[in-house]
Structure formats: structure tokens, C-alpha cells
N, C-alpha and C positions, 0 to 999 in steps of 0.2 A: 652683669648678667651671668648667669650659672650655666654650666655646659648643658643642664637639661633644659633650662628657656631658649638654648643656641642650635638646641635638636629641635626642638619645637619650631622653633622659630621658621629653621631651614625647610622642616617639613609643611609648613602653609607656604611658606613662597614656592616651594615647586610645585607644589598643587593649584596655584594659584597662575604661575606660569603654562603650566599643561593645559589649563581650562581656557587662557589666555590664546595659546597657540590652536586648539580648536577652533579653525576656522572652515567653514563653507565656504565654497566658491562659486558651485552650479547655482543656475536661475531655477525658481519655481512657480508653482501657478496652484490656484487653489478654485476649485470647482465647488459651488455649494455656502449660504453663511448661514445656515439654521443655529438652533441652541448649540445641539454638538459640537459645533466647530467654533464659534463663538466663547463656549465652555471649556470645551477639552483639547484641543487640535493647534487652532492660533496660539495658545498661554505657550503649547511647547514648542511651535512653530516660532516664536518670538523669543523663547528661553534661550531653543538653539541658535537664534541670532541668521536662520535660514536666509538668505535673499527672495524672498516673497514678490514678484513684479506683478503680478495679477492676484486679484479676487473676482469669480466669475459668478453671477446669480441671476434671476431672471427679473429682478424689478429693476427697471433704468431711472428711481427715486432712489435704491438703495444703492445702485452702481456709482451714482455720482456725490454719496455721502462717502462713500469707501475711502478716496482722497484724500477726503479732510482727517476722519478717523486714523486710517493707515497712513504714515507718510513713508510716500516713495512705493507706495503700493497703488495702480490703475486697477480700477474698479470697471467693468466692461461685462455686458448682457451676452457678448459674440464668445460662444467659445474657437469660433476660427478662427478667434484674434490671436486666442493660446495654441493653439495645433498647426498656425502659419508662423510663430515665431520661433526661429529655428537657435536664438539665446535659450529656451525653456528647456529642461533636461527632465522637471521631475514635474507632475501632476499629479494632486492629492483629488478626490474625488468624494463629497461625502454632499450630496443632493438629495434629490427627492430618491428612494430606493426605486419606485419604477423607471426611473430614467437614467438609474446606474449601467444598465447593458449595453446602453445605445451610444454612453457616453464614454464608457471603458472603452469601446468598440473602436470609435473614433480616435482617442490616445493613444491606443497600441497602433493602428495605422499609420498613425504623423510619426511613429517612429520614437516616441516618450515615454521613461519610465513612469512607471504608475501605482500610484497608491490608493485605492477603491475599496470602500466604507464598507462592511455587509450591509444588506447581503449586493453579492455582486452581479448578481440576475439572479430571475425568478426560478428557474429551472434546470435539469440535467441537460435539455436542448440548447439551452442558451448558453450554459458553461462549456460544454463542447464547442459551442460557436466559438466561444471567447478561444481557448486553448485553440482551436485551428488557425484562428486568425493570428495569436502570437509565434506560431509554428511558421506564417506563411511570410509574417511580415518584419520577422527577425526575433532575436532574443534581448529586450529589456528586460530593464528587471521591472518586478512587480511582486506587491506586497496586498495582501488579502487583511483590511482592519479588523479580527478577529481579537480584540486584545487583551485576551485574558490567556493567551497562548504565552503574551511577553512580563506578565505580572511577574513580579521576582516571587512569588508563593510558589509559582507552576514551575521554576526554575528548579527551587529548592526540593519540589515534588518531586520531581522528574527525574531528580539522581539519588533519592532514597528508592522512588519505586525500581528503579535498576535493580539492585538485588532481587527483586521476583519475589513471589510467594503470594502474591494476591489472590484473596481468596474471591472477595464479592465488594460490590460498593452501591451505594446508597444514594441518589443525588436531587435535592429537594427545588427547585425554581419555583416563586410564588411572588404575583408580583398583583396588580388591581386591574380591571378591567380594559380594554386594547381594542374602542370601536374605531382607531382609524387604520390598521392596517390589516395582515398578516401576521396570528400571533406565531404560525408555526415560523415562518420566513423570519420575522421581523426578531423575537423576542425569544423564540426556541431552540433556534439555531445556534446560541450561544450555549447551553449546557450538551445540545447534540453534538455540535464541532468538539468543545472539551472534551468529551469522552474516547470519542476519536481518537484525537490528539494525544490521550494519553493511554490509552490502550489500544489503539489501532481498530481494521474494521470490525463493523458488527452487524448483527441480523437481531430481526425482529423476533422474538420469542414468543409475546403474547403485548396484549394491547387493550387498554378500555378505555372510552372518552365519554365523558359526563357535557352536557351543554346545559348551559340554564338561560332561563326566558331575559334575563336581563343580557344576554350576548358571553356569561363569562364560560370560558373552556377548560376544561379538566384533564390532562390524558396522564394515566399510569402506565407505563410502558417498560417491559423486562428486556433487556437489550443479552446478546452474548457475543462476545469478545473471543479472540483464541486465548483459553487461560485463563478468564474471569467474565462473572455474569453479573448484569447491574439491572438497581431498579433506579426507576426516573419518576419523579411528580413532576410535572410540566402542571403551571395551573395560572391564569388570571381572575381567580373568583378570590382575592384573598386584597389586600391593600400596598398602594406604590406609597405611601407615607410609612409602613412598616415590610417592606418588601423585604423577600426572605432567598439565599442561597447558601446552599449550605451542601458540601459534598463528603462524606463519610466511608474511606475506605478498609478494609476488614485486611491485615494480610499478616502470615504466618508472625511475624515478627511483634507486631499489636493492628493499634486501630489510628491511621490520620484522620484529621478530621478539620478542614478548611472551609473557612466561614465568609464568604463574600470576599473572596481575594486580601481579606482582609489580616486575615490572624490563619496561619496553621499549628497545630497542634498537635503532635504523638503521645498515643498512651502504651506504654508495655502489655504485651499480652501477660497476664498472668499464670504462673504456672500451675500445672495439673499434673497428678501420677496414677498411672491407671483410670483414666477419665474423672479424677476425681480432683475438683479446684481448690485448690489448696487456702483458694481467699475465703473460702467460708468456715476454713479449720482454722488458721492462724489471723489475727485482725491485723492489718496493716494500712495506712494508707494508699490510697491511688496516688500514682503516681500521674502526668503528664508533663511533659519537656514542650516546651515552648518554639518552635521552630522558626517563625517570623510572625509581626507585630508591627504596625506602626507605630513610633514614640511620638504621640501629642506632646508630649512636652518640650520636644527640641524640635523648634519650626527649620530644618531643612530639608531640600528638594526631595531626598528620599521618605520622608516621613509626610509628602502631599500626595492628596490619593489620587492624584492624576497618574502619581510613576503607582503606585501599589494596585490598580487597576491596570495597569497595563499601557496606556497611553505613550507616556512617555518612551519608553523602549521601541515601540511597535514605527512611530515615527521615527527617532534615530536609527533605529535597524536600514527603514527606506534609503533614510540621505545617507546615512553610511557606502548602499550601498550606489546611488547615483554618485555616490563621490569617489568612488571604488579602492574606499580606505576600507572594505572588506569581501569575499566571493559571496556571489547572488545565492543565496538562501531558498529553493525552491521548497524550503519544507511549508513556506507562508505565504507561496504562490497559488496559481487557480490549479494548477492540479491535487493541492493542500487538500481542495474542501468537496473532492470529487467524492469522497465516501460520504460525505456528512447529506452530499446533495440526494446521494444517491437510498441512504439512509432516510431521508424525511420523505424522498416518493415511495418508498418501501410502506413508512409508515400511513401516508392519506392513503394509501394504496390496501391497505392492511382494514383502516376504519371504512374504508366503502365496502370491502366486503362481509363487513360485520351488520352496516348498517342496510345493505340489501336481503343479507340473512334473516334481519329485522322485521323486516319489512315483506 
């Protein structure tokens, strides 16, 4: 063997060591087993090797298939069974959304950290509820599933836009028709929270919403930020078989331009003298640098779009921190998403009085 297969070599067995010695130790409990959780949640819940004691749902046909399915995991309709077992540290939360308030409500009282799906209640009433009751009944931690805040894109974002200069951005959500819930709650809140998140608060500029007789909803909406001003298409008139996200920011340096958490991309702003662009005097190619990508071609963990959506981080950030191998994170807690909440009553707030003007 050559000293470079002896580097090599060394460098997989401590790797392989490290991932070996991550171990969990707290108990958990899982509220909820819709698609999502079944999809996205359990794979990493089980990846991390979590201690899972409970799955809680509300059919007692599917509670007592849980058993067989999970081994070592009690399948159980009671969530008192979880908020009276004082082994459980961490509770994941990802149920029906109207029964997320009532359910967070109750975890933060028994005293459990908590991990709570969006949206996390329905309203600025109810987020306030939540936040006084963690205020009154101690400091766990808690993590708000927002996860496209933990995508390694928004990572990578988030230390280029440090240097400043942003001028304006651009952010497309389009997705197909949404008769069973709240699209603003349920489906809007993800590009409203990101924006947030990455430019901090904002106020409503101007606002239009389109409805059509088939239920689907339209709103273009100009948001302003301190520092920079964006446009939004929020829309379900368009296809979930070709569903579209795509956010386009402008800033002194060029243009990012991040596609479904999926691929980011930087183009050089081109230069000008005297307001005059130089790219229409000299031919050059466009440039664009590649900033992250998933490789299809090499099947591991980082290139499954569980971690490049966000998932996987958003969950290890939790147990991370109920195992308190790191400080509680309040940037992804309920006071996180007190602007975003506050922002979307801004906005129904903004369409009623448009729509009585109307009228």
C-alpha cells in the first residue's frame, strides 16, 4: 500500500469513527404520521439513529400497526402518554396544522423541548399565546420547521449577501391549486418567512390578488426591507407536477439566482463607463459561477434532497440542541417568525381594504 492509499485510508476510518461516535441519548416522541413525516422527517429521524419511543396519531388502526412497522417504537392515540413521560425530552410536532397550537401549547407546559411543523398557529394571537406561555413555563428549546432557512443554498446565501449591496430581488412561488387548506398560512409562508429571514422586516408597499372561479389565488405583492425592495408572485393557478420557485437577487456585485433550494448560481454584474455597457461594445461571454448543486451522480447523503431542502439540518439543529452538544438557536424559534406572522396580517389586512374599495 503507497503512503497516499495509507492517507486515504486513515482519512475514512476517522470519518467513519466520528459518525460512529455520534450518538443520541435523549428520548423522543413524534406527534403526527401524514405523508410529511412518513417522507421527510422519519428517513432522518431514523438516519440520525434518534431514540424514537412514541409515534402519536389519532387512528387507534394505525397506532397499533406503528409496533409492527417501527420496532421499539409505541404507537399510542394519548398524547398524555407523551407529556406524562418524564424519559421524553424532545417532541417533534407535525399533525394536522389546525391542531398545531393547541398541541405545541401543551409540550411547552409538560416542560419538552419541541419541534412544531409550520405553520405553528394560525395567527399573531396565538403566537403570542405560544411565546408567553414559554416565557411563563420555562426556557426549552424549540425549533420552528421552516426548512428552507437550514438548506445548505441559504447557508451559502447568507455569507455572500454579508457584504451588502443589494439592490432589489425578485421571488417567483407557483405551485397548482390548494382546496384543502390556507394557501397564505399553509404554502406562502414559506417564501414570506425566507425573505424575512434573509433581509429582515418588511412592510407592505403595494399588493394585488387575482381569484379565479376555480378557487386558484394570485397575489403580486412589493415588499420593502431596510436596504432593499422586492417583488413576490405568490400563486396557485399554475401546476404541483411542474411547480416553480425560483428567487432572483440584483446586488452591486451581479445577480444570484436560486432555484428550488436546489442549484444557486452567480452571474458577474457586467461592467459600464459612463452608463454605457460595455457588453454591447465588446462580445464576451456571460459568465455564471456555480455556487451549489446537487451531484445525481454520487448517491450520498448530501446530494438527497431531504438535506438540500432543508430537512435534514432543521432536524439535527433540534436534537443537537435537546442533547445540548450546542446553545439554543432562538433565531428558529417562535419569536423567529413573529415578523413573517405579522407580515401576512399586514397583508389580508392590505387585500380587505382593497377589496371594500371595490366594492
Amino acid at each position: 500500500m503507497g503512503y497516499i492509499d495509507k492517507i486515504i485510508g486513515r482519512y475514512k476510518n476517522m470519518r467513519s469513527i466520528r459518525e460512529l461516535n455520534h450518538i443520541y441519548t435523549q428520548q423522543y416522541a413524534l406527534v403526527g404520521l401524514g405523508n410529511h413525516c412518513v417522507s421527510n422527517l422519519l428517513p432522518v429521524i431514523q438516519y440520525l439513529q434518534l431514540p424514537l419511543k412514541y409515534i402519536c396519531c389519532t387512528s387507534e388502526k394505525k397506532a397499533g400497526l406503528i409496533s409492527q412497522k417501527y420496532k421499539g417504537v409505541k404507537g399510542t392515540t394519548s398524547l398524555q402518554d407523551i407529556l406524562n413521560d418524564d424519559t421524553v425530552s424532545g417532541v417533534f410536532v407535525a399533525a394536522n396544522p389546525h391542531s398545531h397550537f393547541h398541541i405545541a401549547n401543551e409540550v411547552i407546559k409538560a416542560g419538552k423541548s419541541l419541534f412544531i411543523e409550520k405553520p405553528p398557529c394560525e395567527n399573531e394571537r396565538e403566537l403570542k399565546s405560544l411565546t408567553d406561555t414559554v416565557k411563563l413555563y420555562g426556557s426549552q428549546h424549540i425549533v420552528v420547521g421552516l426548512q428552507r432557512r437550514f438548506a445548505p443554498a441559504t447557508q451559502i446565501l447568507q455569507k455572500q449577501l454579508r457584504i451588502g449591496g443589494e439592490r432589489h430581488y425578485h421571488y417567483r412561488y407557483l405551485t397548482g391549486l390548494y382546496p384543502e387548506g390556507d394557501a397564505m398560512l399553509d404554502l406562502f409562508i414559506h417564501p414570506l418567512d425566507y425573505v424575512t429571514f434573509l433581509f429582515g422586516k418588511a412592510r407592505v408597499k403595494a399588493a394585488e390578488e387575482m381569484c379565479s372561479k376555480d378557487g386558484a389565488q394570485t397575489l403580486f405583492i412589493v415588499l420593502e426591507h431596510q436596504g432593499i425592495t422586492g417583488m413576490l408572485e405568490l400563486s396557485t393557478d399554475y401546476s404541483w407536477q411542474d411547480a416553480q420557485e425560483q428567487l432572483s437577487i440584483s446586488t452591486d456585485k451581479g445577480q444570484y439566482v436560486l432555484d428550488r433550494m436546489e442549484r444557486l448560481d452567480f452571474s458577474p454584474r457586467h461592467s459600464a463607463i459612463w452608463g454605457i455597457p460595455l457588453e454591447k461594445v465588446f462580445q464576451n461571454n456571460a459568465t455564471v459561477v456555480s455556487l451549489y448543486g446537487r451531484n445525481g451522480f454520487v448517491p450520498t447523503v448530501g446530494n438527497n434532497q431531504i438535506v438540500s431542502q432543508g430537512f435534514f439540518s432543521e432536524i439535527q439543529a433540534f436534537a443537537d440542541m435537546v442533547e445540548n452538544r450546542c446553545k439554543d438557536n432562538h433565531v428558529f424559534g417562535l419569536e423567529s417568525v413573529k415578523h413573517v406572522y405579522s407580515l401576512m396580517a399586514e397583508i389580508k389586512k392590505y387585500m380587505n381594504i382593497i377589496d371594500d374599495h371595490i366594492l
